[in-house]
N, C-alpha and C positions, 0 to 999 in steps of 0.2 A: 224652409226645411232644406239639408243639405242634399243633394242628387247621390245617388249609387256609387260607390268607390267603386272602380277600379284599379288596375297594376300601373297605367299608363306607360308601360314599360316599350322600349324601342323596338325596331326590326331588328336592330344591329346584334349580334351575340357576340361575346367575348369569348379568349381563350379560357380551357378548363382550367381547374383548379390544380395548381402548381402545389403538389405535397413532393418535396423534393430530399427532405430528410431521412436519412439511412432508418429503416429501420418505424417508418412514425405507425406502421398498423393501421388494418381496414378505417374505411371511411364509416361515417354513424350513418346508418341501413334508415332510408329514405320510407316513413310513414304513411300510411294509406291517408291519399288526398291529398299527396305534394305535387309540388309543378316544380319540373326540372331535376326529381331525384336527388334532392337535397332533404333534410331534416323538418323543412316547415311545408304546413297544408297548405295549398293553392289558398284558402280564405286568410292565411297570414303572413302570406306574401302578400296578396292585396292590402291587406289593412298596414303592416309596416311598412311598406312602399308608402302609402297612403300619410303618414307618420313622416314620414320622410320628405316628400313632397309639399306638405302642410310647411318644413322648418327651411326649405329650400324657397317656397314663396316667401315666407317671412325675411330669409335673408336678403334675398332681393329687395325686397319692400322699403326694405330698411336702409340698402345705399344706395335707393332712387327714388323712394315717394315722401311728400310732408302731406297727403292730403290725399282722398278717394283709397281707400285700401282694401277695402274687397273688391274696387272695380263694378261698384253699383252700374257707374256710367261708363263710359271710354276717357280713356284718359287725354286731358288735356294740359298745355303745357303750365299750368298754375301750379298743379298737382305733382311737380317735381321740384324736387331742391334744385336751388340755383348752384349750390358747391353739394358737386359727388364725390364721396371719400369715403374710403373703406376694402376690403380686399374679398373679392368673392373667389377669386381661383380656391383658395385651400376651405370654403366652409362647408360646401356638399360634402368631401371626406367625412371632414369633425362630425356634422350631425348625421352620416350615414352611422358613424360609428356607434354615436351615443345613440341610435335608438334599435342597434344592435346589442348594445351591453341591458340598455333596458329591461329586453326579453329576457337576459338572464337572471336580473336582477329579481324582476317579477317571480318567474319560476323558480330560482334557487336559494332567495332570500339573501340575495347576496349586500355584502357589504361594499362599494364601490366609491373612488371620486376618479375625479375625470381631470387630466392635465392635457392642456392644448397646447403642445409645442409653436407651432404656427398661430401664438394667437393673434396674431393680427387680424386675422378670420374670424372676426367675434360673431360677425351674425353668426355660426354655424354651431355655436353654444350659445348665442343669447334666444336663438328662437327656441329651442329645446328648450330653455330655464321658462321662458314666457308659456309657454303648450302646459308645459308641467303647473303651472299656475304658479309655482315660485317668485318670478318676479311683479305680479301683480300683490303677492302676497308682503311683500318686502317694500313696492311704490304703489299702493294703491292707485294712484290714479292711470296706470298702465293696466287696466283693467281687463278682465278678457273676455271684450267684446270689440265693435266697432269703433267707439271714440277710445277707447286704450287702444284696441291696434294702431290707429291714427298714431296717438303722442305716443308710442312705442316705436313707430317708423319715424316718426319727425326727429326726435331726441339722438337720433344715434351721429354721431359724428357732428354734433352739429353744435354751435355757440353755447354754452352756458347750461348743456347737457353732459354727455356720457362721450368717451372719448371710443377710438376703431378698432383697439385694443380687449382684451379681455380683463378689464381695469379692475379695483376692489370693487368700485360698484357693483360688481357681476355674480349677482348669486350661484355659489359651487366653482367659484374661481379662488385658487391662492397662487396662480401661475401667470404672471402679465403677458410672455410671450411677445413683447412690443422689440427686447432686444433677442436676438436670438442665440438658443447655445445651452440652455441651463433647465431646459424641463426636465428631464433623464435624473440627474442629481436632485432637482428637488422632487421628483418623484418617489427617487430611492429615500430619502430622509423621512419623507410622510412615513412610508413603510417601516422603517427602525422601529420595533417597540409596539408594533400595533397587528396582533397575530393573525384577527381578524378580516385585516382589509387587501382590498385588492387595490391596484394604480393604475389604472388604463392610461398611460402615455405616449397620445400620439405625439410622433417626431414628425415634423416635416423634410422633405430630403433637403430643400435647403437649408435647414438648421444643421441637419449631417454633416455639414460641409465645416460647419466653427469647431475651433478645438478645443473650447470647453463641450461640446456632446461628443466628439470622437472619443475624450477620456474618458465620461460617463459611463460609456458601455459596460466598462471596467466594475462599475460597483456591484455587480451581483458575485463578486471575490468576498462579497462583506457583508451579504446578507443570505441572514442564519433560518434556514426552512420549519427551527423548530421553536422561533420566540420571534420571527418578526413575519408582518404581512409580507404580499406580491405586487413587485412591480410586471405589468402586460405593457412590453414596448408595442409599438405598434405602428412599423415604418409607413410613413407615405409616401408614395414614387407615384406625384403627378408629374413628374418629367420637367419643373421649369419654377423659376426664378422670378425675378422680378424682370429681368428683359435677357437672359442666361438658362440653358437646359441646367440638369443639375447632376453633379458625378455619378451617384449612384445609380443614378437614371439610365445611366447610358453606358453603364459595363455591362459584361456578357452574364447572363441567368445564373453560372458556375462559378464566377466571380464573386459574385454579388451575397451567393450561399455561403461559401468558403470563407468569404471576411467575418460573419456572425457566426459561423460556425467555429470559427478561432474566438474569436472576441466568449464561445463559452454558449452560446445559444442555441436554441434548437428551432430554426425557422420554419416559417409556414408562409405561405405564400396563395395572398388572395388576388386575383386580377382578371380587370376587364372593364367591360363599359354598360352592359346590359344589365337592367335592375334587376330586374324579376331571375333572373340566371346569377346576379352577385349575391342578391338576398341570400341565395342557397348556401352560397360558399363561404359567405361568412358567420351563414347561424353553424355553420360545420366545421370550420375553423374554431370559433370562439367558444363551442360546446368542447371543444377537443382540449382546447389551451386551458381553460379554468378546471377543465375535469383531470389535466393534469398536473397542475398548480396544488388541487386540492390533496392527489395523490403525495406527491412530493412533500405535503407538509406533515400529510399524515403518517407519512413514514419516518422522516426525521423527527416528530412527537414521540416517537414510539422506541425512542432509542437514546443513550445516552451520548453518545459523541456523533451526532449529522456531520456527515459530509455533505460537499458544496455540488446541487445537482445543474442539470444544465433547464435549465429554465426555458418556457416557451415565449415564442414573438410571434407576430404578426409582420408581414409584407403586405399591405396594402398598395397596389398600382391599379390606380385608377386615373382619369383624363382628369389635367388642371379644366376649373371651372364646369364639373360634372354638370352636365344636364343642363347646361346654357346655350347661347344660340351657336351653332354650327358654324356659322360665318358671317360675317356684316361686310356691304360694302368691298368688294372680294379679297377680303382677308378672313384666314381661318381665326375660331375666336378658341371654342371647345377643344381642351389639348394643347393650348399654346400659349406661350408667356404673354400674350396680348389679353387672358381672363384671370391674370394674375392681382389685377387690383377692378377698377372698373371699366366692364369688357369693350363698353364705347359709351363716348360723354357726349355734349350737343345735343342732350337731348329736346329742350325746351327751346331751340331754336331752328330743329331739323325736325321736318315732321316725318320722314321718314324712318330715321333714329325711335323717334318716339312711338309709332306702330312698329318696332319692333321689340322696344320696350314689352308694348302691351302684349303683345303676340309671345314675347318668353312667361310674363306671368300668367297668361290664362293657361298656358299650356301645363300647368301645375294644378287646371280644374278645380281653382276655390269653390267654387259653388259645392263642392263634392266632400269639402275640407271644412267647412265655417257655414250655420247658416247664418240667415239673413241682416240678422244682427252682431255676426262677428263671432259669437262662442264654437269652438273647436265641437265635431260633430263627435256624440258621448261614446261610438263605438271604438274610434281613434284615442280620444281620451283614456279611454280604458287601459290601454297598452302600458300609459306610466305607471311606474311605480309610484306608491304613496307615502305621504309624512316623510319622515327624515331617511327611508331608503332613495326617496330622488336624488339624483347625483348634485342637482341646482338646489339643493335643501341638507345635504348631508355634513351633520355637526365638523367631521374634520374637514372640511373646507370653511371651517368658520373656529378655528381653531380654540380661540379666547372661550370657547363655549364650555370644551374638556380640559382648559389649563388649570390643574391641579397646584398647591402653594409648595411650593418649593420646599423640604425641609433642610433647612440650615443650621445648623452646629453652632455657638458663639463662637464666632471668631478670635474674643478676646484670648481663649484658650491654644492658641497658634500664637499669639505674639512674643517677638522677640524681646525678650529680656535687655533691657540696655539701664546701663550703669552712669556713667559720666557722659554727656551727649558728646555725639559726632570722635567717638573712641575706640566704638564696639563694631567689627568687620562684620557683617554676614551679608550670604546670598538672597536677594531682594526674593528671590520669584521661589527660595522652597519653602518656607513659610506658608505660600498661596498652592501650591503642590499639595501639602498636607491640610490644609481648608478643602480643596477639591477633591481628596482622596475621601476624606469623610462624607460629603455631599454625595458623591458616589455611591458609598456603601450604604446611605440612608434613602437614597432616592434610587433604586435598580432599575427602575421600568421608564424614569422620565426626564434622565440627565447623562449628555453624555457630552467627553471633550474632545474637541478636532483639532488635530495639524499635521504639518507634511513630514512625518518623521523626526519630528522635532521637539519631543516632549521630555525625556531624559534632557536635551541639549539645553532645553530654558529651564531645566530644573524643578520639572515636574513630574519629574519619575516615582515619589512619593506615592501618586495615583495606582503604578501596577500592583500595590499589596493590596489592591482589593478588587481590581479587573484587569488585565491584562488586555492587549492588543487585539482586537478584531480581526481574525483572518481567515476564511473560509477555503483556501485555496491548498497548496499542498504544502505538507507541513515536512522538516527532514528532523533526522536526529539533532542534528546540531542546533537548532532553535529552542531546544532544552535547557543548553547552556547559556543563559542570559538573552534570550531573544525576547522574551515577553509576548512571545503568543500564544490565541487560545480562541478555540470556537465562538466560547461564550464570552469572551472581550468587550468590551463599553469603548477600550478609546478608540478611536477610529484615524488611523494613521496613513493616507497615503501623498504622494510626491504629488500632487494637482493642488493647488489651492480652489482653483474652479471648483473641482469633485466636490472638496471640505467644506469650501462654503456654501455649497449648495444640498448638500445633506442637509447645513446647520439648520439653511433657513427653511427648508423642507420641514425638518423635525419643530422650529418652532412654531413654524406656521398652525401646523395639526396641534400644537396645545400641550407639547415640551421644552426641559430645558436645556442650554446647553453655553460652552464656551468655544470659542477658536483664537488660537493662538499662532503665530508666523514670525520669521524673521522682519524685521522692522522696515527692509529695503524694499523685502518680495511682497508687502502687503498689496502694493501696487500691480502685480499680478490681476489683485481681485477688484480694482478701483472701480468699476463698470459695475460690477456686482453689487458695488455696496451702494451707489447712487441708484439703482435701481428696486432695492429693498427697502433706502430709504423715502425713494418716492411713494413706493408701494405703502410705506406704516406715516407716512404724513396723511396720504387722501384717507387710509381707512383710519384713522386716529383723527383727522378732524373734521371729513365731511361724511363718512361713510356709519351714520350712528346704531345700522344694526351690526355692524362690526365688535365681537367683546374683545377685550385686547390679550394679545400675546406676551409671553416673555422676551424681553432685550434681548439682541442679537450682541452678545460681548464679544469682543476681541481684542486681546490683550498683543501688544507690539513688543518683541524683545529679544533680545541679539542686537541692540541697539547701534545706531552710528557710531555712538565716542567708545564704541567698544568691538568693531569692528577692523582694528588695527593689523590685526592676523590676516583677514582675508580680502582687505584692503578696498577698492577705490568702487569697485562693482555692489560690495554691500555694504556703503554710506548712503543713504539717503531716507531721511527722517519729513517726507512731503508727504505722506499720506492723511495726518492729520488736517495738511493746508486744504484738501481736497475736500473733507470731512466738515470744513466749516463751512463748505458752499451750500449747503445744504439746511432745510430748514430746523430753524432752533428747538423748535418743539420735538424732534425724535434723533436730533446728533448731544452727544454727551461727548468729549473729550478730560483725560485725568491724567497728569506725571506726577505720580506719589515721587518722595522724594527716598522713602525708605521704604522696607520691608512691611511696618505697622503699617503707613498710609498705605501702600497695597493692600492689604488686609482690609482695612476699611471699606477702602472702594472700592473693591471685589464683593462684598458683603451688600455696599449698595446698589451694585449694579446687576446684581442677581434676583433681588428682590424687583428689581423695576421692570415695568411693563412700555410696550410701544418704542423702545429708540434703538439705538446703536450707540454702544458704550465704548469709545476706543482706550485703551488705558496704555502707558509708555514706561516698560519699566525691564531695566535691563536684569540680565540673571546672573550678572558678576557679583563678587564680593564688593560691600559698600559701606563705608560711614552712617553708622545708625542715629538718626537724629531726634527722634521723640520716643518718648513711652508710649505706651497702647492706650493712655487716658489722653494723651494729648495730640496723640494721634484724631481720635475722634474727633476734640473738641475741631480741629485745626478742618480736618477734611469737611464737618459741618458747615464749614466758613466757607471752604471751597479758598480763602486769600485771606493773609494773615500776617501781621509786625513777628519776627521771633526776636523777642529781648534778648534773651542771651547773648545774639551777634550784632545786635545794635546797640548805638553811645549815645540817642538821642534824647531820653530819658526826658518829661518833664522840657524838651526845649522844642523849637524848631529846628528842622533837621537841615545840613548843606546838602545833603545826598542825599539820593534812594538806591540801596542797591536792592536788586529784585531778582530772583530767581526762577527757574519751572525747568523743573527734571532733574533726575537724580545725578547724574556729572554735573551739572551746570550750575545746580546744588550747592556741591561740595566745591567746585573752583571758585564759585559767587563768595562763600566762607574762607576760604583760603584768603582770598583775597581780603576780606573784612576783617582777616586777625593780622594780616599784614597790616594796615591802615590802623585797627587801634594800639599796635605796636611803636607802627613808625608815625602818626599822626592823633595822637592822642585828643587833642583839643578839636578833634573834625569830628562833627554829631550826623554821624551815618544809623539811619535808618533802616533795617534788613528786612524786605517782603519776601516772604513766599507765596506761589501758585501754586496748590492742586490742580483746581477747577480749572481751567483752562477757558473758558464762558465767562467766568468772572470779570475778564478785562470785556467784556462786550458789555453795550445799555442793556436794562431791562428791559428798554424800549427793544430789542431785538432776539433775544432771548430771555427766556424763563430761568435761567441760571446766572444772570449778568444783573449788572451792578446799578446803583442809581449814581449821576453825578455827586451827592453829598459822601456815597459811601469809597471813591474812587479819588475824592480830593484827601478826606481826612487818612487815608494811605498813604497817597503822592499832592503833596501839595503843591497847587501851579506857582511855576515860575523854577522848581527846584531842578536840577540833573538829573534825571534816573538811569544810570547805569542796569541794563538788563541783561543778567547769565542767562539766553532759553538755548531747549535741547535742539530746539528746530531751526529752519530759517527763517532772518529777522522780518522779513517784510510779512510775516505771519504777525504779530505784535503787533506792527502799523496798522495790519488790515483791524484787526479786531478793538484795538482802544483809538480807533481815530475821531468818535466822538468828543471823548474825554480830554485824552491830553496833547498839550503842543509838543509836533511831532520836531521841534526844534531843541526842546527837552531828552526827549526820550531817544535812546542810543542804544540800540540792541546790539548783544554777539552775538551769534547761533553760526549755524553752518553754512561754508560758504564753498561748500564743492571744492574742499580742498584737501586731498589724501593720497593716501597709496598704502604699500606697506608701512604702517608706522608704527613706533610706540606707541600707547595712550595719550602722552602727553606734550610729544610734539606734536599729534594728531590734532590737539587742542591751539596748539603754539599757531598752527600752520594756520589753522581759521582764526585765529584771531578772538580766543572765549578763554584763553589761562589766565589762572591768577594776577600775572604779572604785566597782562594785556587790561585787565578788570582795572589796577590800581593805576594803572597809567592815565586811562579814561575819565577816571574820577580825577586823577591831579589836573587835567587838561579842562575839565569841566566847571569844577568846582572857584570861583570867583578865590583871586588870591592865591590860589596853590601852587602855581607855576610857577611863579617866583621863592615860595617859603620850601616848597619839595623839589626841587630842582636835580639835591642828589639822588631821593629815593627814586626819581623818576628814572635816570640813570642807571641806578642800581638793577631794577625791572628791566630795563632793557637791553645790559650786560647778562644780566639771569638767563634770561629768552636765549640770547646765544651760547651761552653756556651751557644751556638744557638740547639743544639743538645736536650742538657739537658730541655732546655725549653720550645719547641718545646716539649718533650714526657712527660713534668710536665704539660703544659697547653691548649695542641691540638693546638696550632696555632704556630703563628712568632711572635719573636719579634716587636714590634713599630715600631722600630728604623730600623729595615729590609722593612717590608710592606708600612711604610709612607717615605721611603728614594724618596730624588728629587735633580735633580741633585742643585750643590750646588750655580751654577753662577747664 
């Protein structure tokens, strides 16, 4: 049977409660039976202390015991892992927190998830998910008793278990927090669309410090009090780093107000170090912040045009490593960057180390917490909430649970009309502007597109006839006239790619859909972001099987390199996808339609798909239309494909292969190919197209890649392949080095070579024009160099002719610009 709870709370008292905001109104009038003049009776400060204390043993337990976990015995050095890993400085916060929202949860029936900035601090949400029975519920064999406490401590950080992080394993987790920067934004995303819920977001102050969450602050400009949920920031200022105090830590009280107070906020400020006296001021704070959240939504429902109010936060300043041992060894531990990971190691070979091990975990009174057998004592228990109001159980943290099917329009009904192939100009990306405007209008609660001001520019402006620009902030006369903004706005436009993309994956995560779109150079901005997302949808996509799956994170590239000539040398660089392929095959999808229709298609398909990241490459200039919308399909089905029309090899073996992937590289690969059946009629050239970009990889390595039989009878060994791609060449080597001899295969793409250019000596300069292509092929092709010796000539007087002209008249040739294919 478990012993008498107590508050176990310190001698030590902290300073009072910091309400430092103009204007915040009396404090909530302290209940008959409270201790300290706060809002909870003295028996609920004992029992949440008690609550609190119970996830504070466990976090400890967990980054230092495999074995003995209630401390039947005294502990002895068997009973410790041999590698200690893991971060306790930031989990007393986390789980102080969460079993403060509990209480309200409980009492108010509230809607809640829980984002942990700092997760690295996973005990400080995993013991909370464990108490709640959640993770027993999800691993039975972590059961909650004695031998599940055990393999619940043994597991954590440790070989061929659960990683230090708040990983998808972690029930009530969609926020890893392994890098830091990005809780804020995906917090606000959850929120978009969901009117009910609330986001409690602890920040840690050193995540404060990265400037993807400096800019996040920003997003409550964009969310609407009267159709979306509440983000509850909820600063942490334990004062320290990983071996560094941390900024906000250590500016002045007035400072500190003054920066959230701009940034739009209305703060509140909880601090100090004594339980039984924090208890107080946090059930008083957080009664204050949701009872105002509540107010705020309830007023902007009640009206037809809400304005943007200032929303409440939390200042939490509490000691790094709360409630750990005061000092080891004479150095201070509590409050100091030295309980930022584990407070001191050697345990298993100092025995003194190790009685002080035991001596911090008794001092948490299990016996008072757990009886005899390990189950949490049922008065404590009590306190969670039940079924899916627990925060480690609540459907939007398991998003796949609420993703609704996307309704889609045929796309066939958007396709460009094309007459005589490779004739008909049009803008590749408005086409998919008006697919996504309808999407829009069909889907209002669970589809929305992101980029940095850049939506008109890639020619998707088509979207504002049916929602306008998100912007909650102050609006002037002048944005009447073509600005596109509107309270009630779906696109969501601001200059962060961080922000956007962390909205995106916010909103997919909770069981939405959506797009994001960038310039093709700046997507590397978000490169960290998207390895990070992709790690997150590989574990919960192939190990993580109570995970249901989410909608693809799309992102469409466009402002492309070879069109980039205007604003020159700073926006070329087409690597984002090389990046994209490092990643595992099962959730990266890469696509350069070559036209308007292939984008259409695989827009359609990658809307429809669940678990990956879809990159697509498709510039928004005007372009040579090369398929119908029927063969469009068939083609993008194949993902790689012969197109007869610009091949002569009919019925023979081919001398060449010319090969293409993306829409410039496309039309120069063709250019080139009508040169050749022009001036070399009897040469049986081969013309490949890529979609799929996976294609040139095994199936042995991806699920979208090819088998050797299906990648010979394309390109048959021993032959040249001349390659047009959009990107750089050693992306080609990397992905078909199974396949083909890389003695064969000759790719163009980009080679970091620009500035202001035309178009087309842009192409000249890297070494991918027409006239570069046919040269390739005479040099290659057995016999040519001798029988084409003039056309070879002829191409490389072109070259400088194109050059010359190009720097004599700011533009291209005619004869370059008005070129169509010739059938």
């Amino acid at each position: 049977m478990a012993h008498p709870i107590g508050t176990g709370a310190s001698e030590e008292s902290g300073p009072s409660l910091s309400a430092r905001e103009h204007g915040q109104g009396p404090s909530t009038p302290a209940r008959k039976g409270t201790q300290g003049g706060g809002p909870l009776t003295t028996r609920e400060v004992e029992l949440m202390n008690a609550y609190w204390r119970a996830c504070n043993y466990l976090a400890v337990g967990m980054i230092y015991l495999q074995d003995n976990p209630l401390l039947h015995r005294p502990l002895v050095p068997a009973d410790v892992k041999h590698r200690l890993l893991g971060h306790w400085g930031a989990s007393p916060a986390l789980s102080f927190v969460w079993v403060h929202l509990n209480r309200l949860i409980v009492e108010q029936n509230l809607d809640v998830i829980f984002v942990a900035g700092p997760g690295h601090g996973a005990p400080g949400v995993l013991g909370p998910a464990y108490l709640e029975g959640t993770y027993s519920e999800v691993y039975p064999d972590k059961s909650p008793d004695a031998e599940g406490m055990r393999k619940f401590f043994k597991q954590f950080s440790f070989p061929g278990h659960i990683g230090s992080h708040v990983t998808p394993e972690t029930p009530g987790s969609i926020h890893e927090g392994g890098e830091l920067g990005y809780s804020l934004s995906h917090a606000y995303g959850m929120a978009f669309d969901n009117p009910d819920l609330i986001v409690a977001c602890v920040v840690g102050d050193g995540e404060a410090e990265t400037g993807p969450l400096a800019t996040a602050w920003h997003s409550n400009k964009f969310l609407n009090p009267a159709r979306d949920g509440a983000v509850l920031p909820i600063l942490n200022l334990n004062g320290y780093k990983i071996a560094n105090p941390t900024i906000l830590a250590r500016i002045s009280p007035e400072e500190l107000e003054s920066l959230f107070v701009g940034y739009g906020y209305k703060p509140y400020f909880v601090e100090g170090s004594d339980p039984a006296q924090m208890h107080q001021k946090m059930a008083e704070t957080l009664e204050r912040a949701v009872e105002e959240i509540r107010t705020l939504q309830k007023t902007a429902r009640q009206t037809d045009s809400p304005t943007r109010p200032r929303w409440p936060m939390i200042i939490l300043r509490s000691p790094k490593g709360w409630t750990g041992p005061k000092e080891l060894d004479g150095h201070k531990l509590e409050g100091t960057w030295r309980s930022h990971q584990v407070p001191f190691a050697d345990v298993r070979g100092n025995p003194a180390h190790l009685k002080a091990l035991e001596d911090w975990m008794r001092s948490y009174r299990p016996e008072e917490l757990f009886d005899a057998e390990g189950r949490l004592n049922p008065e404590i228990r009590s306190l969670a909430p039940k079924g899916p109001r627990r925060m480690s159980a609540n459907p939007h943290a398991n998003g796949g649970l609420l993703r609704k099917t996307l309704k889609l329009p045929d796309f066939r009904d958007y396709a460009v009309k094309v007459g005589p192939r490779g004739t008909t100009l049009h803008e590749n990306t408005k086409p998919l502007g008006e697919f996504l405007r309808d999407i829009m209008r069909d889907n209002p609660t669970n589809f929305r597109v992101f980029g940095p001001d850049e939506t008109a520019s890639n020619r998707l402006q088509a979207i504002y006839q049916v929602s306008k620009k998100t912007w909650m902030a102050n609006l002037t006369p002048d944005d009447a006239d073509g600005g596109e903004l509107a309270r009630d706005g779906r696109v969501m436009e601001m200059l962060s790619e961080h922000t956007l993309l962390g909205w995106l994956e916010g909103y997919l995560l909770t069981g939405r859909h959506g797009l994001f779109h960038t310039y093709e150079a700046f997507a590397h901005v978000i490169d960290s972001m998207f390895n990070q997302h992709a790690k997150w949808l590989d574990i919960s996509k192939n190990h993580v099987s109570w995970r249901a799956p989410v909608a693809s994170e799309n992102i469409l590239l466009s402002s492309t390199v070879w069109r980039q000539d205007h604003n020159g040398f700073s926006h070329q660089d087409p690597g984002f996808i090389d990046l994209v392929t490092n990643k595992s095959g099962t959730v990266t999808r890469i696509y350069l339609p070559p036209d308007a229709n292939t984008l259409l298609v695989v827009a359609d398909q990658c809307l429809r798909s669940t678990d990956c990241v879809n990159v697509v490459v498709a510039d928004k200039q005007k372009h040579l239309q090369f398929t119908s919308i029927d063969e469009a399909i068939a083609h993008c089905a194949k993902g790689i494909g012969i197109w007869k029309r610009a091949s002569t090899d009919q019925d023979a073996e081919p001398d060449v292969i010319m090969a293409s992937c993306g829409d410039v590289a496309t039309q120069e690969a063709l250019a080139a190919a009508s040169i050749l059946r022009a001036r070399a009629p009897n040469l049986k050239l081969r013309f490949v197209n890529i979609v799929d970009l996976f294609k040139l990889q095994s199936s042995a390595d991806h699920p979208h890649g090819s088998t050797q039989r299906e990648i010979e009878s394309l390109f048959p060994p021993g032959k040249p392949i001349i390659f047009s791609f959009h990107g750089y060449s050693s992306l080609i080597h990397k992905l078909a080095y199974r396949f083909i001899d890389h003695e064969d295969l000759h790719v163009h793409g980009y080679r970091e070579k620009g500035n202001i250019n035309t178009p087309f000596e842009l192409a000249i300069l890297n070494e991918t024009s027409r006239f570069h292509l046919v040269i390739d092929v005479i040099d290659r092709v057995a016999g040519m160099q001798a029988k084409a010796g003039h056309l070879k000539e002829e191409m490389k007087n072109a070259i400088l002719d194109n050059l010359a002209y190009a720097h004599e008249h700011g533009k291209d040739r005619p004869e370059i610009t008005d070129w169509t294919w010739p059938d």
